[in-house]
VEXDREN-2710 file (C-alpha; in Angstrom, 1 decimal):
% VEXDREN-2710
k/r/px/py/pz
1/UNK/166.6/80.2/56.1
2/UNK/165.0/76.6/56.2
3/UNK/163.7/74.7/59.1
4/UNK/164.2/71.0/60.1
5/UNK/162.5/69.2/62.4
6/UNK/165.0/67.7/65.5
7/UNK/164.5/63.9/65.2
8/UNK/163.4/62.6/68.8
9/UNK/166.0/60.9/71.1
10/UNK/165.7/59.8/74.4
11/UNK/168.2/58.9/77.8
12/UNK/167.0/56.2/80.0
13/UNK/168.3/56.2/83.7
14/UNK/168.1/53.0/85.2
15/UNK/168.8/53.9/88.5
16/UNK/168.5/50.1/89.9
17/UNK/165.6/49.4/93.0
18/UNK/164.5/53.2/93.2
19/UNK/162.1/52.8/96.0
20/UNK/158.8/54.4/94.5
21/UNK/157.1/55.5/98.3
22/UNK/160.8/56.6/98.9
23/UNK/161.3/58.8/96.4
24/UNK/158.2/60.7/97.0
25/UNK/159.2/61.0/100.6
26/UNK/162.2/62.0/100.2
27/UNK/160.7/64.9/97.3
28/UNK/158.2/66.3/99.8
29/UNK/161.0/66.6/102.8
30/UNK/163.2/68.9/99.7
31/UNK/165.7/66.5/99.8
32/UNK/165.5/65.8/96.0
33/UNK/164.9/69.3/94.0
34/UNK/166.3/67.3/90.7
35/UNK/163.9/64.4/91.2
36/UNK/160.7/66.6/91.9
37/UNK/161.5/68.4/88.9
38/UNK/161.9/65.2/86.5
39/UNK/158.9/63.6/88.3
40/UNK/156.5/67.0/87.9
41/UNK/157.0/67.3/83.8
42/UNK/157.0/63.9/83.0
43/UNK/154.0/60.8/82.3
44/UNK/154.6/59.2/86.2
45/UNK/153.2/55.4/86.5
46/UNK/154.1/52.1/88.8
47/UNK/155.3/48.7/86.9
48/UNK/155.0/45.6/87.8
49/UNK/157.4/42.6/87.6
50/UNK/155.2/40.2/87.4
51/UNK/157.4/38.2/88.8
52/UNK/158.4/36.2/92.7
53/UNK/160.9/35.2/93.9
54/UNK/162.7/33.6/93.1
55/UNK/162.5/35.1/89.9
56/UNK/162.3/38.5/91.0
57/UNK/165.7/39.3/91.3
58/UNK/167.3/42.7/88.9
59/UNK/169.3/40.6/86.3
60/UNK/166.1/39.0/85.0
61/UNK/163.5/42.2/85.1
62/UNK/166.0/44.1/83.0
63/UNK/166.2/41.7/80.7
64/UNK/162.4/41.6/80.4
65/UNK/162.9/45.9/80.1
66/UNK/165.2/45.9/77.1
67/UNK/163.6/43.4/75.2
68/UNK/160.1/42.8/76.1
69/UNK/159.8/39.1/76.7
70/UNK/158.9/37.9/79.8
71/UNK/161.1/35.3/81.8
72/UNK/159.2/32.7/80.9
73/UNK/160.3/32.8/77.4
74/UNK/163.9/34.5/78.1
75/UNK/164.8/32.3/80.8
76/UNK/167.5/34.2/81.8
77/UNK/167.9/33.7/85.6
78/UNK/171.4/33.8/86.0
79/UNK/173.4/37.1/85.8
80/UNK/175.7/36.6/83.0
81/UNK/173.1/34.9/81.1
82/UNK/171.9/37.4/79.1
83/UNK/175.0/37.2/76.3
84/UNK/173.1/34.3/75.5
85/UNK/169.5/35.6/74.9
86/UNK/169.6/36.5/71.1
87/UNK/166.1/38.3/71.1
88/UNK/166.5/42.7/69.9
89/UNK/167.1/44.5/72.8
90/UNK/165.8/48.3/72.0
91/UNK/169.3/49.5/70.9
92/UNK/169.0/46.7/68.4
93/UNK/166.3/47.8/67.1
94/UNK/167.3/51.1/67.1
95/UNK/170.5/50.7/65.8
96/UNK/169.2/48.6/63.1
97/UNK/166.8/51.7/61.9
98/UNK/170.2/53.2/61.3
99/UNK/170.1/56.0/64.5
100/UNK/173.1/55.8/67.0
101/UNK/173.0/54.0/70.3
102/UNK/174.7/54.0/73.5
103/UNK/174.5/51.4/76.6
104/UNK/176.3/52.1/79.3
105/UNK/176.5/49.6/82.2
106/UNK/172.6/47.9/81.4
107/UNK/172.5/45.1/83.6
108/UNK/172.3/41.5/82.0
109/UNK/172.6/42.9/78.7
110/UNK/173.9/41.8/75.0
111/UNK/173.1/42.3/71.4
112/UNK/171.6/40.3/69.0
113/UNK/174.7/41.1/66.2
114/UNK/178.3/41.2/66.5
115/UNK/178.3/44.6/65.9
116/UNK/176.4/47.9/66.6
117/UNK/175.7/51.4/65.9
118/UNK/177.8/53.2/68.8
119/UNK/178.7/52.0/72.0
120/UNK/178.1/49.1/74.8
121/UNK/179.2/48.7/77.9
122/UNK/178.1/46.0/79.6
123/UNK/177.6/45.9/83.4
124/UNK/181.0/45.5/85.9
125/UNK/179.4/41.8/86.4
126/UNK/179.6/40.3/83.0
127/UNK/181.7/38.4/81.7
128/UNK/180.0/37.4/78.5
129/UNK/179.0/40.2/76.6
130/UNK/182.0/42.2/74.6
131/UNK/182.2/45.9/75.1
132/UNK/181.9/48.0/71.9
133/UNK/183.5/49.4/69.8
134/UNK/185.9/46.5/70.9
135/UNK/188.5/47.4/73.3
136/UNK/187.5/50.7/73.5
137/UNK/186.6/50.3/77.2
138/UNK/189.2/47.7/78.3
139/UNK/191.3/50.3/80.5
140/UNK/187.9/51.5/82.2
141/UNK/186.1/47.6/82.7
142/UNK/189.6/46.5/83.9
143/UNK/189.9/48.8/87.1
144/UNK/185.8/49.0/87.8
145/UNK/185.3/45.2/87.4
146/UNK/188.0/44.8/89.9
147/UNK/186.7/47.0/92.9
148/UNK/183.2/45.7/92.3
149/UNK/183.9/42.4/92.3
150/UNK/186.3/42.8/95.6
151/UNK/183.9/43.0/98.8
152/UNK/187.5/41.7/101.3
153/UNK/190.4/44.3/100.5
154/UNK/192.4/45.5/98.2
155/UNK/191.8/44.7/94.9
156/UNK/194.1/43.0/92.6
157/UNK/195.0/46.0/90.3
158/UNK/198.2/47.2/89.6
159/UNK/199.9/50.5/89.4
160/UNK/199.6/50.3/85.6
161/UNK/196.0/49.1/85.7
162/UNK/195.8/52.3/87.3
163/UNK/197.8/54.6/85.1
164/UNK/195.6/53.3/82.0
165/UNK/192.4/53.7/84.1
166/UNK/193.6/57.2/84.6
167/UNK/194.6/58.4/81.0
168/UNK/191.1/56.8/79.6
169/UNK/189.0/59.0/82.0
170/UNK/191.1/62.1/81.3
171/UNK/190.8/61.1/77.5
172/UNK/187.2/60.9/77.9
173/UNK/184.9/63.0/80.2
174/UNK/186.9/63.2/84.0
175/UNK/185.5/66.5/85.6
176/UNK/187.0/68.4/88.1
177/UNK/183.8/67.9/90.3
178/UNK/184.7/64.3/90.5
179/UNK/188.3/64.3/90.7
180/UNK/187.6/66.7/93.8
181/UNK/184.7/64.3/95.4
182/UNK/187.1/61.5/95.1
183/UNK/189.8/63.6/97.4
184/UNK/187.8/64.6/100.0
185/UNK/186.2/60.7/99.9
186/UNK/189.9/59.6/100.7
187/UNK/190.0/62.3/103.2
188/UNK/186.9/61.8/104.7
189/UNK/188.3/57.8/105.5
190/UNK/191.2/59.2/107.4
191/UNK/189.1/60.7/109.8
192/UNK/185.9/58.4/110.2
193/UNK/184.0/55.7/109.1
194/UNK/183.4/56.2/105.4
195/UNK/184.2/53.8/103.2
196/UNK/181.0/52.9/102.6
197/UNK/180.3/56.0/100.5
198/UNK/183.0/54.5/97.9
199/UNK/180.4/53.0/95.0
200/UNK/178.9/57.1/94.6
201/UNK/182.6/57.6/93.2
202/UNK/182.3/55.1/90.6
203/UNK/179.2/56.4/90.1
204/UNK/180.8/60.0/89.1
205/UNK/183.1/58.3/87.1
206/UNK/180.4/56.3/84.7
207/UNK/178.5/59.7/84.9
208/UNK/181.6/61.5/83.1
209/UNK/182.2/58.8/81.3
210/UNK/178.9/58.7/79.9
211/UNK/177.9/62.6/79.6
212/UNK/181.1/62.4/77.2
213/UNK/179.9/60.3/74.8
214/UNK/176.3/61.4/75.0
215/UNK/177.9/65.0/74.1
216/UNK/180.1/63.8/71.2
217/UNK/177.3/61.0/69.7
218/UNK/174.0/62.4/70.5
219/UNK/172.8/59.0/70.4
220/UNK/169.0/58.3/69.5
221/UNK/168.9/56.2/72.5
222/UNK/171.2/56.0/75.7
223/UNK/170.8/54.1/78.9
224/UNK/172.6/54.7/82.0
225/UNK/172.2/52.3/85.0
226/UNK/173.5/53.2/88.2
227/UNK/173.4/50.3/91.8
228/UNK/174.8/52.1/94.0
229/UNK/171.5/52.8/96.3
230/UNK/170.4/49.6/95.6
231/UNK/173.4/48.1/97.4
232/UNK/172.7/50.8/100.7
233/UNK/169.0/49.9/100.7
234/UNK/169.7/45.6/100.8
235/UNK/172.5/46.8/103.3
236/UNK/171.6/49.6/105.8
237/UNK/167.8/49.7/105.8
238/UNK/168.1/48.6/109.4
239/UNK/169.9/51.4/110.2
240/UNK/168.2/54.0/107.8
241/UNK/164.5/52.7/109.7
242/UNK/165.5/51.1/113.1
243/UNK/161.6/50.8/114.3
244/UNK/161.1/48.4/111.5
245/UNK/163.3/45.6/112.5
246/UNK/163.4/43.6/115.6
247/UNK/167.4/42.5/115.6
248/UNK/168.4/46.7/116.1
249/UNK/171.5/48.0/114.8
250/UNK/173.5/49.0/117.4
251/UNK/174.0/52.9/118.2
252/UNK/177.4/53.4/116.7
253/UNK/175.9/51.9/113.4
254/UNK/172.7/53.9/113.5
255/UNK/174.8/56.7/113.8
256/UNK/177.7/55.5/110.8
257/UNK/174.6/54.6/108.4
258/UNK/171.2/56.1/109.4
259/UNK/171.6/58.6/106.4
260/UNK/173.2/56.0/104.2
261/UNK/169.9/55.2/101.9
262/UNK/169.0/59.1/102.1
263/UNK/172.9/59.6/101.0
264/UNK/172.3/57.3/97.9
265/UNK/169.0/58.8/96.6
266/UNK/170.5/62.2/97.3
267/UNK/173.3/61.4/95.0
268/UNK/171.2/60.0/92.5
269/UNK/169.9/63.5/92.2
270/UNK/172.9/65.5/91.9
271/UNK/173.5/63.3/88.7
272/UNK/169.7/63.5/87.4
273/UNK/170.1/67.8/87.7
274/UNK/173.3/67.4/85.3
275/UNK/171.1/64.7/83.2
276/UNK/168.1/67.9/82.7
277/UNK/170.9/70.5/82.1
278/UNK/173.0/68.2/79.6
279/UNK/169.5/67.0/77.7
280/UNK/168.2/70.4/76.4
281/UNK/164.5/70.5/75.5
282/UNK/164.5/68.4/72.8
283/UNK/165.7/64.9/74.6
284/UNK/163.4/62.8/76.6
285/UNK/164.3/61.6/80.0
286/UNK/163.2/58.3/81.3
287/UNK/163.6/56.8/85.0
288/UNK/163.1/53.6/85.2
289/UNK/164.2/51.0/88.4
290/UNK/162.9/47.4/87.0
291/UNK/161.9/46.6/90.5
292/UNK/162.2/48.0/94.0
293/UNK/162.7/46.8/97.7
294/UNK/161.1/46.9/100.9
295/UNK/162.4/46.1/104.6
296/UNK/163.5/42.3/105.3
297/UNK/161.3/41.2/108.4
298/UNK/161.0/37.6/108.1
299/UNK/164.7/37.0/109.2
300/UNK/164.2/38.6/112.3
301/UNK/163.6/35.8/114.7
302/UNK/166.5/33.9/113.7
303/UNK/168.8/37.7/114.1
304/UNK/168.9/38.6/110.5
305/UNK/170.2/37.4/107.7
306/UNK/173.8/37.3/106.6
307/UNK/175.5/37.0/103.8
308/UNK/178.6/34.9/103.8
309/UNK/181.3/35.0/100.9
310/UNK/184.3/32.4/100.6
311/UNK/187.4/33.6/101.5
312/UNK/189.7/31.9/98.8
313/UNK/187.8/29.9/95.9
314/UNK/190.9/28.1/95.0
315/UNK/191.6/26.8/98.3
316/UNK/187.4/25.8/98.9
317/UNK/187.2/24.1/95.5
318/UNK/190.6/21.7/96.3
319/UNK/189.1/21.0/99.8
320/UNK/186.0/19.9/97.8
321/UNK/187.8/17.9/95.5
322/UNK/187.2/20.4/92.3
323/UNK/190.1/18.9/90.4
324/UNK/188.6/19.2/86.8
325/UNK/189.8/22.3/85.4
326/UNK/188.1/25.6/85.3
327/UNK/188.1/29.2/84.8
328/UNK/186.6/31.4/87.7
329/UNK/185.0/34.7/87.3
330/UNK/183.1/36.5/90.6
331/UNK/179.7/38.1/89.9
332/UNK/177.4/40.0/92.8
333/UNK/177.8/39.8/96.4
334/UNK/178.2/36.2/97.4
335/UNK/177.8/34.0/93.8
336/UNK/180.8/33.9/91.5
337/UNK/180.6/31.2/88.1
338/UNK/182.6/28.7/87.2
339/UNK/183.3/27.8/83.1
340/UNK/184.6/24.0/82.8
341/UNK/186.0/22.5/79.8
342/UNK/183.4/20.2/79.1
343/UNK/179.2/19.4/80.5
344/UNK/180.8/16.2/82.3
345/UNK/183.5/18.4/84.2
346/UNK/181.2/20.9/85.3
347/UNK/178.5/18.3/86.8
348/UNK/181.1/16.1/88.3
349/UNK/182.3/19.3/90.5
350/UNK/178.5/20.5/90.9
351/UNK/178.2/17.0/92.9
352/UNK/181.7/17.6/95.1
353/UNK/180.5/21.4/95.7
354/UNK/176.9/19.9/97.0
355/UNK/178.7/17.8/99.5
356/UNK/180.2/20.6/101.8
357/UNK/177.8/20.2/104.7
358/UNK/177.2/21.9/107.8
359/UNK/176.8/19.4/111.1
360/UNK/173.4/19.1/110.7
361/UNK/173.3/18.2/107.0
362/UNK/172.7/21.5/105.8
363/UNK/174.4/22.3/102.0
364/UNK/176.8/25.0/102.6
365/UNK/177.1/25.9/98.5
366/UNK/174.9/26.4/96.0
367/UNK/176.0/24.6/92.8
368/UNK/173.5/25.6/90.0
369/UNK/175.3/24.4/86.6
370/UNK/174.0/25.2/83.5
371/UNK/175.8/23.4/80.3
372/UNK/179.4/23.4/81.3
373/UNK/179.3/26.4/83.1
374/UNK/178.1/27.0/87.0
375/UNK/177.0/29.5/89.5
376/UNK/178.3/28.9/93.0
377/UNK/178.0/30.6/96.4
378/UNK/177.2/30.4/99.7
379/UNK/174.0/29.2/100.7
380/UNK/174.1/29.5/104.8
381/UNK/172.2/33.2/105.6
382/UNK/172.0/32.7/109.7
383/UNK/175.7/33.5/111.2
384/UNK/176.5/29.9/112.9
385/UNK/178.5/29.1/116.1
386/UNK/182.1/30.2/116.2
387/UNK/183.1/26.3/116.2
388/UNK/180.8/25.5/113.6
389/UNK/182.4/22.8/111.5
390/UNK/182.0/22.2/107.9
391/UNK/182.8/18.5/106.1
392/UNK/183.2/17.5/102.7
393/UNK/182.8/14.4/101.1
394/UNK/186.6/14.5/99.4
395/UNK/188.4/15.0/102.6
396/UNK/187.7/13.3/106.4
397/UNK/189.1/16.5/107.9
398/UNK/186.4/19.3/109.2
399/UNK/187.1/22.5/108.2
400/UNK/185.7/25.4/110.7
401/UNK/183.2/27.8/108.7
402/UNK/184.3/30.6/109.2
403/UNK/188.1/29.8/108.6
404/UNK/186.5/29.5/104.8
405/UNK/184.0/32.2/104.6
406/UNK/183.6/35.9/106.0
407/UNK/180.5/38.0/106.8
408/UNK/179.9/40.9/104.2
409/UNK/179.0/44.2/105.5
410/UNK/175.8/44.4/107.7
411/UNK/172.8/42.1/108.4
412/UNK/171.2/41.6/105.2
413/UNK/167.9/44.3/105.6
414/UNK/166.1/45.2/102.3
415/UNK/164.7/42.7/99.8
416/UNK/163.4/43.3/96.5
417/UNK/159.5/44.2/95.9
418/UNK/158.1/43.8/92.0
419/UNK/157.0/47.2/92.0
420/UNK/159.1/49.9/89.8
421/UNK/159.2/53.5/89.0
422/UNK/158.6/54.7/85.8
423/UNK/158.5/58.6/84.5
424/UNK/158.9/59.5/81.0
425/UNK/159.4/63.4/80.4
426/UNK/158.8/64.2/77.1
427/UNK/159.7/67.7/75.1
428/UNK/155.9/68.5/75.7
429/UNK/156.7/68.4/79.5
430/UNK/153.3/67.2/79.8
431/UNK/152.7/65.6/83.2
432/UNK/150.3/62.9/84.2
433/UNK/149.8/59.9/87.0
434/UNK/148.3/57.1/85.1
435/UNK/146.3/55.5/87.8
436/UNK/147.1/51.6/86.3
437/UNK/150.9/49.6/86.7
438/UNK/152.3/49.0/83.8
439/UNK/153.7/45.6/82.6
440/UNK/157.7/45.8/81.7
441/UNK/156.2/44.2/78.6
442/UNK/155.0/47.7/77.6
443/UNK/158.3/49.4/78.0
444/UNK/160.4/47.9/75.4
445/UNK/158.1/49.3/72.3
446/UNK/157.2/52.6/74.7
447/UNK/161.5/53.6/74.7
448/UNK/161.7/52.7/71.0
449/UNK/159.0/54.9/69.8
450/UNK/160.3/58.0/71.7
451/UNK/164.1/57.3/69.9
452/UNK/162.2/58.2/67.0
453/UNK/162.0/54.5/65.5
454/UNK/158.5/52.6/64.8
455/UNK/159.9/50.1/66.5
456/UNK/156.7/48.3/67.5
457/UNK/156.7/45.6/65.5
458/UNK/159.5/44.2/66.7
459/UNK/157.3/43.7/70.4
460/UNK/154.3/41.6/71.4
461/UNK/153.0/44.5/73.7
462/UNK/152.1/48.4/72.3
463/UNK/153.7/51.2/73.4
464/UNK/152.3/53.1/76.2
465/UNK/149.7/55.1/74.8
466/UNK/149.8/57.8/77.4
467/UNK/153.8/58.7/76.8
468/UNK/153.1/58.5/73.0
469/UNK/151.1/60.6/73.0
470/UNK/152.9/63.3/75.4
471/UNK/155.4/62.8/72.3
472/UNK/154.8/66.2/70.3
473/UNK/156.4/67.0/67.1
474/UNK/159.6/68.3/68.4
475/UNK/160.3/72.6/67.8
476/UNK/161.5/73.0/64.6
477/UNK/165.1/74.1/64.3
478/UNK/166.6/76.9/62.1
479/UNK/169.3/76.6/60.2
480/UNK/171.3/78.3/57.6
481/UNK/170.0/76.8/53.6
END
């Protein structure tokens, strides 16, 4: 017999916005068995973005996470821009040392190479950065993209869409547990007001997805980001803490969506058991949220905020006089991009978009261009009268508001907060609260170091001594010689 030492590997959740004061609530009412357990053997520590609005926003802290540069120097404020940030990521630098990698759904990510060693998927809101292997993950991005980019109806897939969506998640990782969660989801919406659980479905499905290839690749380093909470917590924190707001929810809402952030979290630790059952001893498990949120108060006096979203692009833009060509692409909630032919094209229509004006002179869209390319959306957060008029500068006709936009979902109610959670459980279980935040710098070299790569060099900041330290030589493993 001889004996090998297991070489270290490491899965990252990046569970997006993870409330830190939450979660431990949550943990001491037993709601979270999974989480306690995680939280209790691991290194347990507060980050800080370092960041405020409005540059504390999810699309540029991860970016600062996976490749520890701050946003000063990455500049990356936009949510597809981080195709074009060129820096090592940590599964570049881990795939470079040779060891196997695999991203799935990292928000605002991209790779330094055209190639890699294992798999990407990039986030349903990218449009930029190409999934690896390429094509492997057409059928899958096709069908997600779709539903997360549609917040008004149906979404514009087709049967076949469907079909292929189908035969990739059989082909790679569809449990029974989700097919039968997605069944009584459809059920549940015959009989009440449900809908909203939807995104915890695509969570199941990335979670199969995932766990598959973890299984067959046993990847050095694997991330796995989830937004589903994130989305009920910006949503329904009005209704999840009523006596924090001024503008209530109504009853019939408290009652639809009171346990909607509780659901999310809760859900979040189904999938984090699975995660601790899947690793084994030998893998380490990192949580890590970027940022976090807290209750939006200071929209109260004016009834809340709103988010409005434009009800047919093609039909705003022509109204506005867009007539340079362009290819359109939605991203998150309100803001979608728009990719001209040329610099001139794209600045020409950023001037025609900045002339749709409310009565009293206020912009209605946002037109923030970047190089021939532009992130649009609407910029009026207070619902306005029901004959509120809007004008543009390429037409003498008014247009009413909300004939071209529509409210989505509730009031607006959680905003983001630069504080993050961070626990690292190592295969020495050893548990410790450091009693100092953390700077995202330190993460980047930190996640490296426990995929078994001295990676540090490739970072300005040192890993977290603390967690490296946690980082035992691994149990030796016997084999057959």
């Amino acid at each position: 017999m001889t004996t090998s030492v297991a070489q270290p590997n490491v899965i990252i959740l990046e569970f997006n916005e993870l409330v830190p004061d939450l979660l431990d609530r949550f943990i001491a009412e037993g709601r979270l068995p999974n989480f306690k357990r995680l939280r209790d053997e691991a290194i347990v520590a507060i980050t800080d973005a370092e960041e405020e609005p409005p540059h504390l926003e999810p699309w540029i802290q991860w970016v600062s996470v996976h490749s520890g540069v701050p946003y000063a120097e990455h500049k990356c404020f936009n949510l597809n821009d981080g195709a074009r940030f060129k820096a090592p990521r940590i599964w570049d630098v881990v795939s470079d040392a040779g060891r196997k990698v695999w991203i799935c759904g990292s928000m605002n990510a991209g790779v330094s190479g055209e190639t890699i060693n294992g798999h990407v998927l990039p986030d349903p809101w990218a449009t930029g950065v190409k999934s690896l292997p390429e094509g492997f993950f057409d059928d899958f991005n096709r069908l997600v993209r779709a539903y997360v980019h549609e917040h008004s109806g149906k979404p514009d897939i087709s049967p076949a869409d469907t079909l292929k969506f189908a035969r990739f998640m059989i082909a790679n990782g569809l449990s029974a547990k989700t097919i039968w969660s997605a069944l009584r989801q459809l059920a549940s919406e015959r009989r009440d007001n449900t809908k909203w659980r939807r995104p915890v479905i695509l969570d199941r499905l990335a979670w199969d997805l995932f766990r598959a290839i973890w299984k067959n690749e046993r990847p050095a380093l694997a991330t796995f980001f989830l937004n589903s909470t994130a989305h009920f917590q910006h949503f329904h924190w009005r209704e999840f803490e009523p006596e924090q707001f001024e503008v209530k929810a109504s009853a019939e809402d408290q009652r639809t969506y009171g346990e909607t952030v509780a659901f999310g979290y809760q859900q979040m630790d189904a999938i984090v058991g699975e995660v601790i059952a899947m690793a084994g001893p030998e893998t380490s498990i990192v949580l890590l949220t970027a940022l976090s949120q807290k209750p939006m108060l200071h929209f109260e006096e004016l009834g809340g905020r709103q988010i409005f979203r434009h009800k047919d692009h093609a039909d705003l833009m022509r109204w506005a006089g867009v007539t340079e060509r362009y290819a359109y692409e939605p991203i998150m909630s309100q803001q979608f991009m728009m990719t001209f032919d040329s610099e001139e094209d794209a600045a020409a229509a950023a001037v025609k978009i900045e002339r749709l004006r409310m009565a009293d002179g206020a912009q209605v869209m946002l037109a923030r261009r970047d190089g021939h390319q532009i992130v649009s959306g609407c910029l009026i957060d207070i619902p306005p009268a029901a004959d509120a008029l809007v004008t543009s500068g390429a037409s003498n006709q008014a247009r009413r508001f909300w004939d071209l936009f529509y409210p989505l979902e509730a009031l607006r109610s959680g905003m983001h907060h630069p504080d993050g959670v961070f626990w690292a459980r190592t295969p020495s279980r050893r548990h410790m609260v450091l009693d100092r935040k953390l700077s995202l710098l330190e993460l980047a070299p930190t996640l490296v170091e426990m995929a078994g790569v001295a990676g540090a060099g490739s970072f300005r900041s040192q890993p977290i001594a603390e967690v490296i330290a946690a980082m035992e030589p691994l149990p030796a493993l016997k084999r057959a010689g």
